[in-house]
N, C-alpha and C positions, 0 to 999 in steps of 0.2 A: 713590720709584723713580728712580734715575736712568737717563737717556738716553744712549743708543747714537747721539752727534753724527754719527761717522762712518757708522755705515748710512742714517740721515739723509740726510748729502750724497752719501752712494752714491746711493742710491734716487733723491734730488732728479735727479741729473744725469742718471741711466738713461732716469726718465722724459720730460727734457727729450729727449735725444736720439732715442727712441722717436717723442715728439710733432714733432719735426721729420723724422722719417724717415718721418712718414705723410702729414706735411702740408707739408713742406718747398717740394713743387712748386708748390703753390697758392699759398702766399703769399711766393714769391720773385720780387722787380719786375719784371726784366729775364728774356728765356729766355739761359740761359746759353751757349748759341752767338754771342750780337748781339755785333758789331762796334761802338763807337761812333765814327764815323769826323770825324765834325760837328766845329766849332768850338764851343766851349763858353765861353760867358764869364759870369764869377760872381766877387767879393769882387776886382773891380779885376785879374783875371787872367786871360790866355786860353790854354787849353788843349785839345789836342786826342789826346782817348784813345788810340789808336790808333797816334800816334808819338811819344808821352809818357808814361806811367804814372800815374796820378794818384794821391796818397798815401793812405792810409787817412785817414779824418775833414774832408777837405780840403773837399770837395761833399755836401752834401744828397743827392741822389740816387744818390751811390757811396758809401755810410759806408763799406767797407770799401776803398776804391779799386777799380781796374783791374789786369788783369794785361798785359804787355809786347807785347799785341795788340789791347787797347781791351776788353774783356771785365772784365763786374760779376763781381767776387769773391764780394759777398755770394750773388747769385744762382749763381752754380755751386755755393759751397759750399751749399746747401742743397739742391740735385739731387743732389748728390753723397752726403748722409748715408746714401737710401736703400739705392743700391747696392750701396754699402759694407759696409753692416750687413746686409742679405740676403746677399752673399757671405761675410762671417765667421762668420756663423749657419749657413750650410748647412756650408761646411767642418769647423765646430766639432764639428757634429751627423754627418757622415762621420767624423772623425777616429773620435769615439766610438763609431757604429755597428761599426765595424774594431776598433777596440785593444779595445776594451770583452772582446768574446767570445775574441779571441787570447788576452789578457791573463790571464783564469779559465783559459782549456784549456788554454797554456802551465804555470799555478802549481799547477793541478791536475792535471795528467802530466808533473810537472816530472822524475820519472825512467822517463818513458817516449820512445818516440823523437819524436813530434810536439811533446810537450812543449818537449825538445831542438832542433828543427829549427825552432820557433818562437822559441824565445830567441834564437837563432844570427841568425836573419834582422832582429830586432828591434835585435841589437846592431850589427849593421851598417849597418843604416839610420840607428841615433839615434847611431852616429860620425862621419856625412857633415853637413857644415853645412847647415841646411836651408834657407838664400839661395844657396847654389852648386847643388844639386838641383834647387829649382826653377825657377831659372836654365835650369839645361840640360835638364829636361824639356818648358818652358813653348817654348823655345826650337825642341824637336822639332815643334810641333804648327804647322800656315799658320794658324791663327787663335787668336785671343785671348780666347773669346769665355768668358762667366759658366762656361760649365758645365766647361771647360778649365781655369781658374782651380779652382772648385771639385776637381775629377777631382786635382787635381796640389798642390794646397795640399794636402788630406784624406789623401794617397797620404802625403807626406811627415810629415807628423805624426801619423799612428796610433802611430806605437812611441812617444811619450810615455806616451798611455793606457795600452797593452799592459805597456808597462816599471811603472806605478807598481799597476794590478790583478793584475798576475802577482806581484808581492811582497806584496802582500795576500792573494791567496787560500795565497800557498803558505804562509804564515802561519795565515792560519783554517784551513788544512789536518790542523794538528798541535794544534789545539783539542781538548777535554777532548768538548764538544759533538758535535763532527763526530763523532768514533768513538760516542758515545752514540745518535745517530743511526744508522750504521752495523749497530753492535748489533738496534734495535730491528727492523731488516727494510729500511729505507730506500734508495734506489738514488741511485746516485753525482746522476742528473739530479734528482731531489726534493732531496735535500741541498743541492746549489747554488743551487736556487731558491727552497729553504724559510727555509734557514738561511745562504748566503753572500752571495748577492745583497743583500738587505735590509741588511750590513754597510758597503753602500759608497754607499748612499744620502745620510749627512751629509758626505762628502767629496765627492760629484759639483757641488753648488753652487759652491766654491773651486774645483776643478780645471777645471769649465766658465770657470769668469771669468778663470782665468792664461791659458786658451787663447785666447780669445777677444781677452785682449789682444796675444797673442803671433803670434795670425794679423793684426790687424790691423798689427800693427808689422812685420810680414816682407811686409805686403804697400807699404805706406808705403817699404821698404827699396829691392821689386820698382820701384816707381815712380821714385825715385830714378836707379836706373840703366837708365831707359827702358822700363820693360815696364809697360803702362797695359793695363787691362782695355777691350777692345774693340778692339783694335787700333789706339790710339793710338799717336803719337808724337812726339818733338821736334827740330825741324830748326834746325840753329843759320845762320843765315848772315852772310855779312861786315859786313853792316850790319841792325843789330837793329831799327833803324827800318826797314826796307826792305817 
């Protein structure tokens, strides 16, 4: 029998990251707010975090150095897995609760008027780039907070879903099946749940994981250009040591 190497290290990394998103807090040295301000001296050098960076691997007790204000890397990033991954799970899982049921009603009144007025909505939303959207919707709101991110991610990425289930069902539409069902007495809502839904089961595992990666990377993008969940933010000023 041979092995699926690749689901392997899929699986290996998922789980790692899971185990760090649950335990991250507990076993990261430093809390990720601390300043380290002290003089530090180790291997014939002296340094001090806070108006020096220490490099990754350099000290024992920062393997992965400091960031540009005296703060453990390692230890933020492991605070960090959680929130991350709860925020692109709950989006992932909006996105779908939305497109999912557009997506059937659209493909399955494709020449009726909601059909129509759902397609129309869907294509104008998945034309707008969705870092400029939520840009400017994230932008409307005074706070930053989890459930805003959520609200505003999941808002802008339902028309993926809706766009790839509405070509599906309009497809199973014109199935040999469907009308054999039809035939036998069956109603438009049995059909869909007897015999459509159940079709899109081997595809939801794939289509969850590009999203999932695709929220995380638009929010990586968000970050980038200043928008931190929680109301963060980054202040540059004339002297970076200051």
């Amino acid at each position: 029998m041979k092995r699926n190497y690749s689901l392997i290290i899929g699986l290996t990394l998922t789980l790692l990251f899971l185990l760090v998103a649950v335990a991250g807090a507990t076993i990261a040295p430093y809390d990720p707010t601390q300043r380290f301000t002290d003089i530090i001296k180790a291997n014939g050098n002296t340094d001090i975090p806070s108006v020096r960076p220490i490099a990754p691997f350099v000290l024992d007790m920062f393997p992965l150095g400091t960031d540009h204000v005296g703060r453990d890397l390692l230890s933020r990033l492991l605070w960090a897995v959680r929130p991350t991954m709860i925020t692109c799970v709950a989006v992932v899982l909006a996105r779908l609760l939305i497109g999912l049921p557009l997506g059937v009603l659209s493909g399955w009144l494709s020449d009726q008027f909601w059909g129509g007025a759902i397609k129309i909505i869907t294509s104008v939303l998945i034309s707008i780039p969705s870092l400029i959207l939520a840009l400017a919707l994230i932008a409307l709101s005074e706070e930053r907070s989890l459930w805003v991110f959520i609200l505003v991610l999941g808002f802008i990425g339902w028309p993926d879903f809706a766009m790839f289930y509405q070509n599906q069902t309009a497809t199973l539409r014109q199935q040999g099946f469907v009308e054999s069902s039809f035939a036998l007495g069956s109603s438009h809502l049995a059909v869909l749940w007897r015999h459509v839904l159940p079709q899109f089961w081997s595809t939801l595992p794939t289509l969850l994981a590009f999203e999932l990666s695709a929220v995380l990377l638009l929010m990586a993008e968000l970050g980038f250009l200043g928008i931190f969940l929680g109301n963060g933010l980054i202040v540059y000023g004339a002297d970076p040591n200051s």
